[in-house]
C-alpha positions in Angstrom: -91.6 -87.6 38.2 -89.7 -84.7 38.9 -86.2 -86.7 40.6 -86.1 -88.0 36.9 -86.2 -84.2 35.7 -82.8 -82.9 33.6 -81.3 -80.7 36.0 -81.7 -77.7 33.7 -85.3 -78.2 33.6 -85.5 -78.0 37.5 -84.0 -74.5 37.1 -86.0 -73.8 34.5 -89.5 -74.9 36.5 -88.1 -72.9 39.5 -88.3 -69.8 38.0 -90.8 -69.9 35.6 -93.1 -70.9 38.6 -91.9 -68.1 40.9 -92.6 -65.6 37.9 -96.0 -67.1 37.6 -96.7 -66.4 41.6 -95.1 -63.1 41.6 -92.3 -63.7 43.5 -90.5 -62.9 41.1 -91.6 -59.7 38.7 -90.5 -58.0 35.4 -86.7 -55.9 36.3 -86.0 -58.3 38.7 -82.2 -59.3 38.8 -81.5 -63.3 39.3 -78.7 -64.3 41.1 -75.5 -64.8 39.2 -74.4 -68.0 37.8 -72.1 -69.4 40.5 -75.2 -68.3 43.0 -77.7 -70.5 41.1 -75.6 -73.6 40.8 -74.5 -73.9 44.1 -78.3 -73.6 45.0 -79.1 -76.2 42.6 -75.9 -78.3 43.2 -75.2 -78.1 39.3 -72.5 -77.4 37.0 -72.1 -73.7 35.2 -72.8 -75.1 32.2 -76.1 -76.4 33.3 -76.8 -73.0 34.4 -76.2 -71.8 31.0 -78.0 -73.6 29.7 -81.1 -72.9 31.7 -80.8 -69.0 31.5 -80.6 -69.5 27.3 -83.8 -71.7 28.1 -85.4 -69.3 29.5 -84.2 -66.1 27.6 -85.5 -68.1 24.8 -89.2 -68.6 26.2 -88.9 -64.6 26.8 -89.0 -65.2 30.3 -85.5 -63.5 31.2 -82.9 -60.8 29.1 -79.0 -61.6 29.9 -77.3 -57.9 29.6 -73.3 -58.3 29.4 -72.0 -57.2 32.2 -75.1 -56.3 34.0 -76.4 -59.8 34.9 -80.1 -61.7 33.9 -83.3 -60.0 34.2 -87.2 -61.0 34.6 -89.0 -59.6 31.5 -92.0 -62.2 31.8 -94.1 -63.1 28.8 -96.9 -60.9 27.9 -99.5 -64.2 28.8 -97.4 -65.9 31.4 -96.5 -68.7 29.0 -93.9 -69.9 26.9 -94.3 -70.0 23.3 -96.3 -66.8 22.7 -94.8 -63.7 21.1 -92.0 -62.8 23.9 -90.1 -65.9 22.7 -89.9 -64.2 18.9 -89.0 -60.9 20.5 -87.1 -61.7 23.3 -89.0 -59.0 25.8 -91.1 -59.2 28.3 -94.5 -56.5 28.4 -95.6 -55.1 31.4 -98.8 -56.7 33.3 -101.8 -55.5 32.2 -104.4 -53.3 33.3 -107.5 -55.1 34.1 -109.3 -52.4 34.0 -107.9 -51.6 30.8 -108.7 -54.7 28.2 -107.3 -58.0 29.5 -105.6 -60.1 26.9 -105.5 -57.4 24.4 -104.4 -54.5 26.6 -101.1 -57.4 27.4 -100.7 -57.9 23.5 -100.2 -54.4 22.9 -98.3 -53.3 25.8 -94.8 -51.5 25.5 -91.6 -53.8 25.8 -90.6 -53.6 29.6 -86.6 -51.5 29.6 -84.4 -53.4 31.8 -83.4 -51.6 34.6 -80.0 -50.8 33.5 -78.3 -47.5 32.2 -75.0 -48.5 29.9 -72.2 -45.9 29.4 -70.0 -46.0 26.2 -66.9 -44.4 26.1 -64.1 -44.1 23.4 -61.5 -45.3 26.1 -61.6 -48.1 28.7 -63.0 -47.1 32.4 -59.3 -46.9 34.4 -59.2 -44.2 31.9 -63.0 -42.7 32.4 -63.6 -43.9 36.2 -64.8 -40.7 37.7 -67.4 -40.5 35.0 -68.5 -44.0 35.4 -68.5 -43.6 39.4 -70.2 -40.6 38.9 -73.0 -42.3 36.8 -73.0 -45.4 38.5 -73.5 -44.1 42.3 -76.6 -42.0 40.5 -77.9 -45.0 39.3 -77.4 -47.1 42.2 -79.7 -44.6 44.3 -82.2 -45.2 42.0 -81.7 -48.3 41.7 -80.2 -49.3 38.6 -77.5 -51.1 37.2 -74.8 -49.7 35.4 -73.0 -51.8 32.1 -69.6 -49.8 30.6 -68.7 -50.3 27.2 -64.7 -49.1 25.2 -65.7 -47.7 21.5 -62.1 -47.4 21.2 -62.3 -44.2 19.3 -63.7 -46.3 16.1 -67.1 -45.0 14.6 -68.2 -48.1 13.7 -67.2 -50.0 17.1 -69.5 -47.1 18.5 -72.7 -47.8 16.4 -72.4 -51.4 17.0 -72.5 -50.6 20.9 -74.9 -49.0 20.7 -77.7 -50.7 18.2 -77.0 -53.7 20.4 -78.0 -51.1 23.7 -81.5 -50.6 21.7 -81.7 -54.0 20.8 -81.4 -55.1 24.4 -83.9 -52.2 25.9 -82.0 -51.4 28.2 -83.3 -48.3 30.2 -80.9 -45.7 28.8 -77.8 -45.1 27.2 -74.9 -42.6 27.9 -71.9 -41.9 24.9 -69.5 -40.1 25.2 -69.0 -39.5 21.4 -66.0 -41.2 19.1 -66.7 -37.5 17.0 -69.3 -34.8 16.8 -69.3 -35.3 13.1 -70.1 -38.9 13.1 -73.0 -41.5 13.8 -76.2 -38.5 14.0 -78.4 -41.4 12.0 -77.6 -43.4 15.0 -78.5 -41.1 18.1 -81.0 -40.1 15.9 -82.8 -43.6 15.7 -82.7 -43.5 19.5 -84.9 -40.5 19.2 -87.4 -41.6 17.0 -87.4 -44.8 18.8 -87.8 -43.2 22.5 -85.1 -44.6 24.0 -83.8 -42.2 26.3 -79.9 -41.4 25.9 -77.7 -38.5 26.6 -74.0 -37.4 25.0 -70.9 -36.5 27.4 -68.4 -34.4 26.9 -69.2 -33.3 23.2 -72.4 -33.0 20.9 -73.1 -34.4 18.0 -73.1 -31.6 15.2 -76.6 -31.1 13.8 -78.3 -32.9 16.6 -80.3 -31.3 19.8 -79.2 -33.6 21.9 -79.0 -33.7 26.0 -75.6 -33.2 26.7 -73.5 -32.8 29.5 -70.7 -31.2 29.3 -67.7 -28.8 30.4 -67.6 -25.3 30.1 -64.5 -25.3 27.3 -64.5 -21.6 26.0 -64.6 -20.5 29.5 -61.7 -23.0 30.4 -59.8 -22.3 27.1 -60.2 -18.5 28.0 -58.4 -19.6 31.7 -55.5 -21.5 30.1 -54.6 -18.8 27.5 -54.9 -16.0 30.0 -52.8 -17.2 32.6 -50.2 -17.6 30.1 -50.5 -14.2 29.2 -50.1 -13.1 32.5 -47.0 -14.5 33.0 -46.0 -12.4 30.2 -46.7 -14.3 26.8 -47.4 -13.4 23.6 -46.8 -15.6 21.6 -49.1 -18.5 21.8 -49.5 -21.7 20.0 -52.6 -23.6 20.1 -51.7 -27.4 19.7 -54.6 -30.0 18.5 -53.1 -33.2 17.0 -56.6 -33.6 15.1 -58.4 -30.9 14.6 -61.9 -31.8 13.1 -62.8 -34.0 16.0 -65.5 -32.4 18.2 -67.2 -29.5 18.9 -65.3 -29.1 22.7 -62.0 -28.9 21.1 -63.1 -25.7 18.8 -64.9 -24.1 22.0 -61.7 -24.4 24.1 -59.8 -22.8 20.5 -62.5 -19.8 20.9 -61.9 -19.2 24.7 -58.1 -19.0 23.4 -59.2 -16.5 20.7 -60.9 -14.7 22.9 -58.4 -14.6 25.7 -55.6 -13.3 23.4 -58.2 -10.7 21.4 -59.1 -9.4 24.9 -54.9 -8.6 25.8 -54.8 -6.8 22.3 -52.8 -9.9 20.6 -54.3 -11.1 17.5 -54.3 -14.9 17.1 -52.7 -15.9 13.8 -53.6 -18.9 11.7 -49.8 -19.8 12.1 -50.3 -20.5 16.0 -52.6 -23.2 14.9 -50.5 -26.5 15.3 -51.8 -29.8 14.3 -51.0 -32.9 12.0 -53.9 -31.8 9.4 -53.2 -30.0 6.0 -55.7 -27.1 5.4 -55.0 -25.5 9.4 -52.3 -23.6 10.7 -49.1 -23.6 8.4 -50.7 -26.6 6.8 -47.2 -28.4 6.2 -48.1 -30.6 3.7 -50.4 -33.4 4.2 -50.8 -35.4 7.6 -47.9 -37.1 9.3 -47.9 -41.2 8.3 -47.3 -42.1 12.6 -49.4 -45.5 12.5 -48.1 -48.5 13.4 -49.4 -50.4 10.8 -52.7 -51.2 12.3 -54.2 -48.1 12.3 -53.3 -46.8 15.6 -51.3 -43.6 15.4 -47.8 -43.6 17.4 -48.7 -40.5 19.8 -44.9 -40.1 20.5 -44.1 -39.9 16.7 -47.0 -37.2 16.5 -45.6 -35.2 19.5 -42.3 -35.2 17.6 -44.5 -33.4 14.4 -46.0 -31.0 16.4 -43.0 -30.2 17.9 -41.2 -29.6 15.5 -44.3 -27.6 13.6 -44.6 -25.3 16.5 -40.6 -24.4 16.2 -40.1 -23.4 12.5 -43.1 -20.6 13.3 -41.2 -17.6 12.9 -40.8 -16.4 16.1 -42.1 -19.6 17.6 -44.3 -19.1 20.0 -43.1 -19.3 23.7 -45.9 -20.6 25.4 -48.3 -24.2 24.1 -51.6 -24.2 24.5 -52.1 -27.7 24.5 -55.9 -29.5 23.9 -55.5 -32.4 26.2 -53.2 -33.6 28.6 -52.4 -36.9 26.9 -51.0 -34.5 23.9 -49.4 -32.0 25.8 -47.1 -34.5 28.4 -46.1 -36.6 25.0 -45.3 -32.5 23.7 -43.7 -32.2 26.8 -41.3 -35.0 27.0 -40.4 -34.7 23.2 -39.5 -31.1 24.2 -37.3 -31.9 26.8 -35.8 -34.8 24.6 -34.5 -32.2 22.6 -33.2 -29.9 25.0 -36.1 -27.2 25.2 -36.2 -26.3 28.9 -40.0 -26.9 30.0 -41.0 -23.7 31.2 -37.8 -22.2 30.8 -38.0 -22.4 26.4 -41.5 -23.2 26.1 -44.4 -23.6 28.4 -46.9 -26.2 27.8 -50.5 -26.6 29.3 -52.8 -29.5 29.1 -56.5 -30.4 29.5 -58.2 -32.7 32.0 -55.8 -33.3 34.8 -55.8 -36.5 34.6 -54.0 -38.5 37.3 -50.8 -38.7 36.2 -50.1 -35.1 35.3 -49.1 -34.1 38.8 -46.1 -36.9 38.3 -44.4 -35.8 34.8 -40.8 -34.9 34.6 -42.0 -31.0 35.0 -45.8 -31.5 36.4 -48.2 -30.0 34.1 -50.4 -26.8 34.2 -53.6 -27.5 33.3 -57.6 -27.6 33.4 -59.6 -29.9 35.8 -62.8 -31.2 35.0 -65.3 -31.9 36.9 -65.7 -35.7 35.7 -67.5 -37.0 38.4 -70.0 -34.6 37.9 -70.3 -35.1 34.8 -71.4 -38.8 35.3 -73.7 -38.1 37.8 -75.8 -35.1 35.8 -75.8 -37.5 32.9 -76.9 -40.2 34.8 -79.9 -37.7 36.5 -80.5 -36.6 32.8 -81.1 -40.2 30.8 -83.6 -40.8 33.8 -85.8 -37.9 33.7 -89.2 -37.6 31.8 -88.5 -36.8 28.4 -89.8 -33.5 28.3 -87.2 -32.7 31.1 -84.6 -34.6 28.7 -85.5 -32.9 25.4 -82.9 -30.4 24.8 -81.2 -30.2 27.5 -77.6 -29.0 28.0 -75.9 -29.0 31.2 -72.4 -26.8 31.6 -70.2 -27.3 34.2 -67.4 -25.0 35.6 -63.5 -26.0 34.8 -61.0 -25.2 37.3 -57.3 -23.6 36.4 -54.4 -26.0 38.4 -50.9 -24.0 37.7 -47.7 -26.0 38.2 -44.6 -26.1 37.0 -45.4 -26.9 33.4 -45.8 -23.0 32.9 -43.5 -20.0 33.9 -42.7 -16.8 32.1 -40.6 -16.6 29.3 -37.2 -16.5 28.9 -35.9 -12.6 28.5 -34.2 -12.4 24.9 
């Protein structure tokens, strides 16, 4: 009799039988857990342990973050090859074979787009809106996911993304020199993905991404017209991605184009081998691996000085370096614009709010989630490719002035 049922099982019979009807079909999202046991009058943990039930049989997929899904076994019954793969297939054709058309179906994707970043989503929220109110229209879900700027954090992300099948995947890249065997496994395996912000070197990859020798052009000429010419170009790590050389071209260029030749000396980072190359890099972690972004500041401070004349004017590659540039500057008495002015990259949020708010390049972040988005979910042969450039915008404030007169 079914009152003598464990309660699990009655959850378990619900859905199994409203799969087998069709009222409920593969990509269908379940209610979330507090949902089903109040409909059931249950615990949570009895919930649980229904949804691993049935994930089990094959008949749903949990994504983190996203929520449970309907994948339905290939023959509408437990026990068959879903519950060793874990997928549903879609229904079959019958006009197409019956049974054996089923067994050789395509797993089902589930309808739901992950983005993985190499910093948590206060940080990345316009890109996440941006590719979450895409997905949303299409109806979609959207899972984020913090690489932390580790390489291998990354490639765990993202073989578990495949793994799962979920419908696509969207990095923004930890490096453009690391992890090609990776995005190129989601090639070959047809799971459609996209990169943000930078490519991976030595892979045709869609991308989206920011117009950076145009914007690095921008930055470097508005210094020189304000009457620079001397200018550093500060990069705390220099072999990191492709973007952060485009935005050194646009400053080559810029500088060529006034009849100032760039010298290898206005290069400023912590790296041996690049600019003065002062020895090897600066020792600033704290012990766990994490470099002390203050300490680093404090380097390439002091790097940029003992240039002979130091430059006047910092180029600076993002805006996280250039305000910890900025306030080790002013800790040391360098009026900021009066001694030196500094410019960033981004605007990010709190640049408008530093001690002397920051000049700098905006993004167009939003956009930049929402073309991705548009881009993991067309046909592949749109996909294959693909790279989509977006304008940058110049926002002057106090951060840059002209230089002192000597």
């Amino acid at each position: 009799m079914t009152d003598h049922k464990p309660r699990y099982q009655m959850i378990i019979d619900y859905y199994k039988e409203h799969v087998a009807a069709g009222l409920l079909k593969a990509g269908d999202k379940l209610p979330n857990g507090p949902e089903i046991a109040q409909q059931f009058g249950v615990s949570a943990i009895t919930v649980t342990h229904a949804m691993r039930q049935l994930e089990t049989m094959g008949y749903v997929k949990r994504i983190k973050k996203a929520g449970t899904f309907v994948t339905e076994p290939p023959s509408g019954k437990p026990g068959d090859s879903a519950k060793a793969a874990g997928y549903g297939t879609l229904p079959a054709d019958p006009t197409r074979g019956g049974a054996s058309a089923i067994a050789s179906a395509a797993p089902l994707p589930i309808p739901v787009i992950s983005l993985v970043m190499p910093f948590n989503e206060n940080i990345g929220y316009e890109m996440f809106r941006g590719v979450e109110e895409e997905c949303a229209e299409r109806g979609f879900y959207v899972t984020f996911h913090n690489s932390r700027y580790d390489d291998a954090v990354e490639r765990a992300i993202i073989q578990k993304l495949a793994k799962d099948r979920v419908s696509g995947i969207i990095v923004y890249p930890v490096s453009s020199y690391k992890n090609i065997d990776v995005f190129g496994s989601l090639a070959i395996d047809g799971i459609p993905y996209a990169l943000i912000d930078r490519s991976v070197d030595g892979l045709d990859a869609p991308l989206v991404i920011s117009d950076n020798t145009a914007a690095g052009r921008s930055i470097a000429s508005h210094l020189i017209g304000l009457g620079h010419r001397q200018l550093a170009f500060v990069c705390p790590i220099w072999n990191e991605a492709v973007s952060i050389s485009d935005r050194y071209k646009g400053y080559c260029s810029a500088l060529i184009e006034a009849g100032i030749a760039p010298k290898p000396e206005w290069l400023i980072t912590l790296e041996a081998g690049h600019g003065q190359g002062q020895g090897q890099p600066s020792d600033s972690s704290d012990g766990s691996g994490q470099r002390n972004e203050v300490q680093d500041a404090e380097v390439l401070l002091e790097r940029l000085l003992t240039v002979d004349p130091p430059p006047t004017a910092a180029v600076v590659v993002n805006d996280y370096s250039a305000a910890n540039l900025l306030k080790a500057a002013l800790q040391r008495g360098i009026g900021v614009p009066g001694c030196l002015s500094i410019t960033g990259f981004d605007n990010l949020s709190f640049t408008s709010h530093l001690e002397v708010p920051l000049t700098t390049v905006e993004q167009d972040f939003y956009g930049i989630g929402r073309e991705a988005a548009r881009l993991v979910l067309a046909p592949a042969e749109e996909r294959a490719g693909a790279k989509i450039v977006l304008p940058t915008k110049l926002v002057d404030r106090e951060s840059s002035g002209a230089p002192q007169q000597v």
